[in-house]
C-alpha positions in Angstrom: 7.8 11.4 11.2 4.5 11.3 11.4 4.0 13.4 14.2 3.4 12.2 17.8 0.9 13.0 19.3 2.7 14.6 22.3 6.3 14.3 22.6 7.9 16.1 25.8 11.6 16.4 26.4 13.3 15.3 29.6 15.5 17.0 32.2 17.6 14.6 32.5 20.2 12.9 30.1 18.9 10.3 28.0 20.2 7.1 27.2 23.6 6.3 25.4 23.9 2.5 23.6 26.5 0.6 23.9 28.7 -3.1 23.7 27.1 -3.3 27.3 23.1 -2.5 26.4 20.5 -5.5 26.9 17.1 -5.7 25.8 14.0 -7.1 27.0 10.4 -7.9 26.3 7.5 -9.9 27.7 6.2 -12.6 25.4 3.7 -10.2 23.1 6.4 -8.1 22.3 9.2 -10.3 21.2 8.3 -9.9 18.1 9.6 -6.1 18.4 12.5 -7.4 20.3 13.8 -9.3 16.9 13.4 -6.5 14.9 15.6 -4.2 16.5 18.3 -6.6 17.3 18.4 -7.1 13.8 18.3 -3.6 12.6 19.5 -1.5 15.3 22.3 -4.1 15.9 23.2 -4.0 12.2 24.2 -0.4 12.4 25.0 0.2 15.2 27.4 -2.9 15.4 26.3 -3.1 18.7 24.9 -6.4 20.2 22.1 -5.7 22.0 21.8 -8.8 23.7 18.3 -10.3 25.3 19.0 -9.0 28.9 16.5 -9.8 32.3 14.2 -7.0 32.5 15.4 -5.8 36.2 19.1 -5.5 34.4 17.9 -4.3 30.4 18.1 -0.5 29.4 15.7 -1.3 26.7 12.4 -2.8 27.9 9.0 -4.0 25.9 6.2 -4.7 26.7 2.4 -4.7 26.0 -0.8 -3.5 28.4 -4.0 -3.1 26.9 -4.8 -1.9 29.9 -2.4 0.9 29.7 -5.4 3.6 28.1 -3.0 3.7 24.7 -5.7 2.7 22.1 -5.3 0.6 19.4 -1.7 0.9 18.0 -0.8 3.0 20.4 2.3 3.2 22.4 4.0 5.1 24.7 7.9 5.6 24.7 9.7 7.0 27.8 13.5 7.9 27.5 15.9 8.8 30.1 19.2 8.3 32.1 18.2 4.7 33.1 17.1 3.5 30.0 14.1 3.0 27.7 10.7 2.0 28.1 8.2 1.3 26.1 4.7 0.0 26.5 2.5 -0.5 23.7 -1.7 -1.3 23.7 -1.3 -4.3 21.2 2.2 -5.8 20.0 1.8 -3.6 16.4 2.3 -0.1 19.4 5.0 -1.6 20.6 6.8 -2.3 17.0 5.4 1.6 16.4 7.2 2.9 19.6 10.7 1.1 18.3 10.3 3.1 15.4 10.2 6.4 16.8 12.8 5.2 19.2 15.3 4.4 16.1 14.1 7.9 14.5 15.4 9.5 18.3 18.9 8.9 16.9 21.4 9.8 14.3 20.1 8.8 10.6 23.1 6.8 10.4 20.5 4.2 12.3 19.0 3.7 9.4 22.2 1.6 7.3 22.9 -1.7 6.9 26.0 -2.0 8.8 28.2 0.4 11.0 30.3 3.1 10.1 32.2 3.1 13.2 33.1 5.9 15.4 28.9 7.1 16.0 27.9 7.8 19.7 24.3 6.5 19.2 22.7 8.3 22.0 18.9 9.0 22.5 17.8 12.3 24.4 15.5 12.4 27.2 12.1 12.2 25.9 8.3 11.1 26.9 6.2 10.4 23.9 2.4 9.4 23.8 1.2 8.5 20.6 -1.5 6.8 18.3 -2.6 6.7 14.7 -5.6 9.0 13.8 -6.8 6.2 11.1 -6.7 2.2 11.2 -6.2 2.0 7.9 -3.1 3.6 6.4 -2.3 2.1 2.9 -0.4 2.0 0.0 -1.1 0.4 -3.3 1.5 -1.1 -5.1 0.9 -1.9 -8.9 2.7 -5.1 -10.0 0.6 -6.2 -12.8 1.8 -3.3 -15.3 5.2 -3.1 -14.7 6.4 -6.4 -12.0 8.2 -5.3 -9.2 10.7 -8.0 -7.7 10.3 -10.0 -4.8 13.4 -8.1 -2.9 11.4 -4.7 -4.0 8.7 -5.5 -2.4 10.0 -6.4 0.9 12.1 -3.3 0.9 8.9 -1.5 -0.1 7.2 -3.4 3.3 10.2 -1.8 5.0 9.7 1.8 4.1 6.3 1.5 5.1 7.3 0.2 8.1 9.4 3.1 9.2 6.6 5.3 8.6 4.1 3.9 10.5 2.1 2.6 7.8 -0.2 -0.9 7.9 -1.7 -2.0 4.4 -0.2 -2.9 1.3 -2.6 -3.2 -1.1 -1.1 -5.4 -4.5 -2.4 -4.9 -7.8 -1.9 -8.4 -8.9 -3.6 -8.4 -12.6 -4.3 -6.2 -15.2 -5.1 -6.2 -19.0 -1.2 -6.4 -18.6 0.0 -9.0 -17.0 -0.9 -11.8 -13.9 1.5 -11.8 -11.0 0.7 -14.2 -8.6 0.9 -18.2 -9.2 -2.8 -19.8 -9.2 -1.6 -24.2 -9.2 -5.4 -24.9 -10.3 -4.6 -22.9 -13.5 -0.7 -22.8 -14.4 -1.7 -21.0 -17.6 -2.1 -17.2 -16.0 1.5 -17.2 -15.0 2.9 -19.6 -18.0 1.5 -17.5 -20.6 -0.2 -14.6 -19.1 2.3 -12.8 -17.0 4.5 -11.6 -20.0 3.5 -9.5 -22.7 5.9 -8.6 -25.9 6.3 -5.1 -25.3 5.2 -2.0 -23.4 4.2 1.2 -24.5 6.3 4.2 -23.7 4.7 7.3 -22.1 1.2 8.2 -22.6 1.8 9.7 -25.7 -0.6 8.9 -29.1 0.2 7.2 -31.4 1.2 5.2 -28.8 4.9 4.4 -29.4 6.5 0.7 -27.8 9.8 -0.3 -26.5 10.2 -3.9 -28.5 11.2 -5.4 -25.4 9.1 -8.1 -23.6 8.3 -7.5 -19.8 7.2 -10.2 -17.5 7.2 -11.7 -14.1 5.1 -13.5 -11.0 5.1 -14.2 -7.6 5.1 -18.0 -6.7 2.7 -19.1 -3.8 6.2 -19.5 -2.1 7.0 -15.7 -2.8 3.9 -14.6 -1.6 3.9 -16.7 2.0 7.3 -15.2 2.5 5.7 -12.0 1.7 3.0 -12.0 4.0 5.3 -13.5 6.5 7.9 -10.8 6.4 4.9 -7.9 6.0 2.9 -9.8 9.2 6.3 -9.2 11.3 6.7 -5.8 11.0 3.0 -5.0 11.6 1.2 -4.6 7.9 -1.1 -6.8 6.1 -1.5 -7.4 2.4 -4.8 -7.2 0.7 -4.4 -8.7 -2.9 -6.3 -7.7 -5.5 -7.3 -9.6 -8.7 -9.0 -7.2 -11.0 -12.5 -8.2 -12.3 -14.7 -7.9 -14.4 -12.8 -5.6 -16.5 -8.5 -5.2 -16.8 -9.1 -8.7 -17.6 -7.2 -9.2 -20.7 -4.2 -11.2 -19.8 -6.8 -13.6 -18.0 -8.4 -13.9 -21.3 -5.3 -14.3 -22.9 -4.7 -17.6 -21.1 -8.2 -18.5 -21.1 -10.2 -17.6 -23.6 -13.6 -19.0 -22.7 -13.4 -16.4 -19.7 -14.0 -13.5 -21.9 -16.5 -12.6 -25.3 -14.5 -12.3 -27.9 -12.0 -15.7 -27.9 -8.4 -15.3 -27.4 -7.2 -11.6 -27.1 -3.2 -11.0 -26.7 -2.1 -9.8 -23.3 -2.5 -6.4 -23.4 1.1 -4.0 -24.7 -1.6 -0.3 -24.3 -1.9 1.6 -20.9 -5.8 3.1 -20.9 -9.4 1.4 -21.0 -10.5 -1.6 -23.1 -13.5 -3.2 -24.3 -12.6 -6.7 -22.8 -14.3 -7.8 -20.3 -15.3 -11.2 -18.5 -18.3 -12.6 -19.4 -20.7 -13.5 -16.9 -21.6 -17.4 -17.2 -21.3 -19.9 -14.1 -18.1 -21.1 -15.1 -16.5 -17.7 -15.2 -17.9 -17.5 -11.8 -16.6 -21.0 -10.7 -12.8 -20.2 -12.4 -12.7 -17.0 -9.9 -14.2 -18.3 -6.9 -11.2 -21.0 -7.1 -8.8 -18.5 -7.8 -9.9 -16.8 -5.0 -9.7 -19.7 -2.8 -6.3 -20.0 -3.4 -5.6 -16.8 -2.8 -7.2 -16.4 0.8 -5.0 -19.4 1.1 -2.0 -17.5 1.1 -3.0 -14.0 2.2 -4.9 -14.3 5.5 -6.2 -10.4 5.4 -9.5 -9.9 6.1 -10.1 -7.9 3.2 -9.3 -9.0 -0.6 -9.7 -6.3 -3.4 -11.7 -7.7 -6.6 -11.5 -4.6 -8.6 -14.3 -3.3 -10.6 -13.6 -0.5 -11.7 -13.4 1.1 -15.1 -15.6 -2.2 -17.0 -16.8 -1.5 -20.4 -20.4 -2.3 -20.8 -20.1 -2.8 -24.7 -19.6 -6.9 -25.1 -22.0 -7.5 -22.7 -24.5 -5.5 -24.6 -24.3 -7.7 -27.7 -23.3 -10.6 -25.7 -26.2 -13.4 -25.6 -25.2 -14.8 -22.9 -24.9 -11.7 -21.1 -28.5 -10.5 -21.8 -29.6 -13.7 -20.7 -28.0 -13.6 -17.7 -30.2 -9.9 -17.2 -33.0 -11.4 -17.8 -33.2 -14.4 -15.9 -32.0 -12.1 -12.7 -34.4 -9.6 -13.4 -31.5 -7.0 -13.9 -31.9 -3.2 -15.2 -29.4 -3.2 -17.3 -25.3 -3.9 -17.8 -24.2 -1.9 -14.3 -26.5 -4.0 -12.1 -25.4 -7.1 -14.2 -21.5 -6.0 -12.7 -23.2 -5.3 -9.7 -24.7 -9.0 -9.8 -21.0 -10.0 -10.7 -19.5 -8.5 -8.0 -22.2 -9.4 -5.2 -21.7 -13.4 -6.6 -17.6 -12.9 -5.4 -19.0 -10.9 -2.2 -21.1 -13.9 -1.2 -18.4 -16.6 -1.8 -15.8 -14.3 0.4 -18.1 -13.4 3.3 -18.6 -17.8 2.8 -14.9 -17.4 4.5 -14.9 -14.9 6.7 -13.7 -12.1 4.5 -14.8 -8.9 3.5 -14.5 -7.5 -0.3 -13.3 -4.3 -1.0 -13.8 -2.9 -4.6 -13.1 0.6 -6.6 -15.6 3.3 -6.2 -17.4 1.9 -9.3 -19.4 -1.0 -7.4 -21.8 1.2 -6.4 -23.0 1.4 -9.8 -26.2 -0.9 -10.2 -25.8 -1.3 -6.5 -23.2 -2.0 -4.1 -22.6 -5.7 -2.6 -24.5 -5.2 1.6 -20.7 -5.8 3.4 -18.6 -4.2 0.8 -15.7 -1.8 1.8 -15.7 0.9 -0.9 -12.2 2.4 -2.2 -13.2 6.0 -3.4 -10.9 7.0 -6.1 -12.9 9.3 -8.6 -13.0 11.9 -6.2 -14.4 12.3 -2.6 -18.2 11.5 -4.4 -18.1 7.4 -3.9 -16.7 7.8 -0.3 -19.9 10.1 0.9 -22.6 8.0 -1.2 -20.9 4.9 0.5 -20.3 6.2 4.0 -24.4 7.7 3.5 -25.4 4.6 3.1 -23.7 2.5 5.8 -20.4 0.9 3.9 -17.3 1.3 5.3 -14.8 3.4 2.8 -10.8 3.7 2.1 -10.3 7.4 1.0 -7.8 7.1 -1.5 -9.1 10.4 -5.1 -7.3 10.7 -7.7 -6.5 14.1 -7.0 -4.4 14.1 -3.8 -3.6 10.1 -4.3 -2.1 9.1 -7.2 1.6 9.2 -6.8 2.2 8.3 -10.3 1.3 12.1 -11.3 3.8 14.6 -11.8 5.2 16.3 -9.3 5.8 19.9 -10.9 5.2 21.2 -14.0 8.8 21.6 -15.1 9.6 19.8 -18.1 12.6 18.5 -16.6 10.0 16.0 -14.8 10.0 12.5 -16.4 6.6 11.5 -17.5 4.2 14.2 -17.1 0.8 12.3 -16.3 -2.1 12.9 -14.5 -2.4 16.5 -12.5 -0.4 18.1 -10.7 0.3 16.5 -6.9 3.1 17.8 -4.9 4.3 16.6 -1.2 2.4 19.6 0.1 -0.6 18.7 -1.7 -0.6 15.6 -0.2 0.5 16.6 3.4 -2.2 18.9 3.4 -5.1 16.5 2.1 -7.9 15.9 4.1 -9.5 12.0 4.0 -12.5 13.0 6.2 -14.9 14.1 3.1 -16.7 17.6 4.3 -20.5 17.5 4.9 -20.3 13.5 6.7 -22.0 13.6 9.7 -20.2 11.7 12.7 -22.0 8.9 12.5 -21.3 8.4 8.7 -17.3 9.5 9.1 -17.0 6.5 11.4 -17.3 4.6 8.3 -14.3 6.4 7.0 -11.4 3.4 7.9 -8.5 5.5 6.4 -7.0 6.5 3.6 -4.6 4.9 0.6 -2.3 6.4 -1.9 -1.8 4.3 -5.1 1.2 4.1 -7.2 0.3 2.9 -10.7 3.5 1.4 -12.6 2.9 2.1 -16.0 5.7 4.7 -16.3 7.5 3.2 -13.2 9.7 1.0 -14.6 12.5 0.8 -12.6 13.0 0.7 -8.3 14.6 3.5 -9.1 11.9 5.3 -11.2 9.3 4.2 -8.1 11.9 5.3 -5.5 11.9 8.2 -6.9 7.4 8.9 -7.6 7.0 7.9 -4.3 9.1 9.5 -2.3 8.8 11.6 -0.3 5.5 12.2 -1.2 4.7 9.1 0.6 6.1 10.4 4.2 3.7 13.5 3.6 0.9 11.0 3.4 2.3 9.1 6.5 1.7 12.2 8.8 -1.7 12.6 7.2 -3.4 9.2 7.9 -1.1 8.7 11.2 -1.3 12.5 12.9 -4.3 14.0 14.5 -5.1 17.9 15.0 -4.5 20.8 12.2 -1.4 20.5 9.7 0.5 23.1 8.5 3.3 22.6 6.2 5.4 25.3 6.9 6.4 23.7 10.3 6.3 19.9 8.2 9.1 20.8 6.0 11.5 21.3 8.2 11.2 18.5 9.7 10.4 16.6 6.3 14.0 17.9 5.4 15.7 16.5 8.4 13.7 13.1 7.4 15.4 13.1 4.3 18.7 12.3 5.9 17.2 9.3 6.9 16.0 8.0 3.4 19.7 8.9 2.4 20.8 6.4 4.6 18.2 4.0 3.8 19.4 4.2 0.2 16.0 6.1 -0.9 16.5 7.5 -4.5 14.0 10.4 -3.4 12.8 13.3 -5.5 14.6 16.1 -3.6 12.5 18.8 -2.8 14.1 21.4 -5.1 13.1 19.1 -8.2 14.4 16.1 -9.9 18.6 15.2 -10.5 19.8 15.3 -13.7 19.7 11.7 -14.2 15.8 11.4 -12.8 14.8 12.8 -16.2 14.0 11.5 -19.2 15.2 14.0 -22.0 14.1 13.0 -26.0 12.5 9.9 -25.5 9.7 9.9 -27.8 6.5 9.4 -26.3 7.2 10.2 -22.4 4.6 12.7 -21.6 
């Protein structure tokens, strides 16, 4: 899980681990080497002790030369031992993770039971992903996931062959990540006094404040931990809208003075306004960001920005005028293309919501397509590169049945098959244009994720459905997934995953007569 791209069982017997297995690499893949001492060793109990390569059952290594493509890998199991050669050192880190699916899902704990046989069967796998960009965003700015979440999070992904995270750092909610330059986004915009429960109107609250933030510190270790086991973190700081609790902090960012951090989920009139030191306060936050992320790509939002303020804002029309702007979208657009420049100033490429094409789309902007398939095609048409990531099929916050039993009933209806069986290529593209097609991303929106459990549970294991889709080539039917999704399952288990099991949600995964909850 995903799917390999061929996978071909021996005739001989494969490979039993024991007190007396060794493990080798070559330099690139040492990396790989770590990881499954650490892993593997922890439970299996075994060792698995850096051998010579002429004596280790277990041997890395990397050949670009091998014909594997990028990520690929190729894992070769038999009576001897294992093999396995990747293109680059992120195939090799792939091929230990279908070597660790190869055996019991007891692989999968943190420490032994005792007693397993951890044996792998003969096998001869050839694989590589269909997409380079297979991401996941993770929304810490409504509700704040912890540090120790988020590396687990990096692990799950991990396992399933995954290679972006993509963290929603600020919202008209809160501000998650620590910027030195201004201590006030994190002293007194990254908690707000209470939340709003459900999506229900009147809206009803919980009373309760809510808040949190990643130091610079958090974040390097982070990046560090993400960078090891192959994925990279694109941050995102949401602009020129979702900019309250900014505007909390700092008032002269906005129009309308000081604005509490937002308590409401939805759409709101406050937005940034558009003067040179607005402009100046986010090219330094961004500075210090691409300080501590060193992804090529960094996420500056746009989407869903109100045009109102800006239409009785002086300085605003000014600002039209002296650029010689339509109207309010090309003013964004103007917004966005003034970030663009600074970022490509560093070697780094913005990637925004679908809604920067409005008024005209920055030249080297990546375009995230989330109101349908519509932004992708316009984008791809007209030579941007695009992240696939519709509401429709990618919004793991939405419900996953229609039973009322299921805790907050948002959005449509998106089940694991409705995921598995999602296409990120849009239909009518013509090669040329779906080469601009990177990948695909599903999002997971916290407003009514809460807990890890609560996200555990939304995202799981809806999320290995979308693994096989952005990882697996050829036609997928899910009739012959399932059974194999089921067998996965075991392996969450053991993982400690607090899935959504198949059948529909545990007793204690609901949320009976809370007012307000969908």
């Amino acid at each position: 899980m995903p799917r390999p791209a061929t996978a071909v069982g021996g005739d001989t017997e494969g490979l039993t681990l024991t007190s007396s297995t060794r493990v080798s690499a070559d330099p690139e893949a040492r990396g790989t080497l770590t990881w499954i001492q650490r892993e593997l060793g922890a439970a299996t109990g075994l060792s698995l002790a850096t051998g010579e390569e002429a004596s280790a059952q277990i041997r890395l290594s990397v050949d670009a030369d091998a014909g594997l493509g990028r990520e690929g890998y190729r894992l070769i199991v038999d009576g001897e031992g294992a093999i396995i050669v990747g293109n680059d050192p992120a195939g090799v880190f792939y091929g230990a993770q279908t070597l660790r699916q190869l055996l019991p899902a007891d692989a999968y704990r943190d420490a032994p039971l005792g007693g397993a046989a951890w044996s792998l069967p003969a096998v001869s796998v050839t694989d590589a992903p269909r997409f380079r960009w297979r991401g996941v965003m993770l929304d810490v700015a409504r509700h704040f996931v912890p540090k120790r979440e988020v590396l687990r999070f990096i692990d799950l992904m991990a396992m399933h062959k995954l290679n972006v995270l993509h963290l929603h750092l600020t919202d008209d909610q809160g501000w998650r990540v620590e910027i030195r330059r201004y201590p006030k986004l994190t002293e007194d915009a990254s908690w707000r006094s209470e939340s709003q429960l459900g999506a229900g109107r009147p809206p009803v609250f919980d009373n309760r404040p809510h808040g949190g933030f990643f130091t610079q510190d958090d974040i390097r270790e982070i990046v560090a931990y993400a960078d090891a086991r192959h994925v990279a973190v694109v941050p995102e700081i949401d602009v020129p809208g979702h900019s309250q609790a900014a505007i909390h902090a700092y008032p002269e960012l906005g129009e309308s003075g000081r604005i509490p951090v937002g308590t409401q989920w939805g759409i709101f009139e406050e937005v940034l306004a558009v003067t040179d030191e607005v402009l100046e306060f986010y090219r330094n936050v961004f500075d210090e960001l691409m300080e501590l992320f060193p992804s090529t790509y960094v996420h500056v939002g746009g989407d869903e920005c109100p045009k109102e303020q800006w239409r009785a804002s002086e300085s605003a029309q000014r600002r039209i005028k002296e650029e010689g702007l339509a109207d309010e979208d090309e003013l964004q657009s103007w917004f966005i293309r003034q970030l663009d420049e600074h970022l490509a100033s560093r070697g780094r490429r913005l990637v925004g919501w679908d809604e920067i094409l409005e008024g005209g789309v920055a030249p080297g902007a990546t375009v995230m397509s989330w109101r349908g398939e519509e932004g992708g095609v316009a984008a791809a048409r007209a030579g941007h590169d695009v992240v696939m990531s519709p509401t429709r099929t990618s919004y793991l916050d939405y419900r996953q049945s229609d039973s009322h039993d299921e805790p907050v009933k948002v959005g449509t209806l998106l089940r694991t098959e409705d995921v598995y069986l999602a296409e990120p290529v849009p239909s009518g593209l013509t090669e040329e244009e779906a080469r601009h097609v990177l990948g695909a991303q599903v999002n997971v929106w916290t407003e009514h994720i809460d807990t890890p459990r609560r996200l555990d549970y939304m995202v799981f294991p809806r999320l290995s459905a979308f693994a096989e889709q952005v990882w697996s080539a050829g036609e997928r039917d899910y009739a012959e997934f399932e059974p194999r999704l089921r067998r996965h399952l075991e392996r969450l288990d053991a993982a400690g995953v607090e899935y959504r099991p198949l059948e529909g949600p545990r007793p204690w995964h609901t949320r009976p007569g809370v007012v307000g909850w969908g």
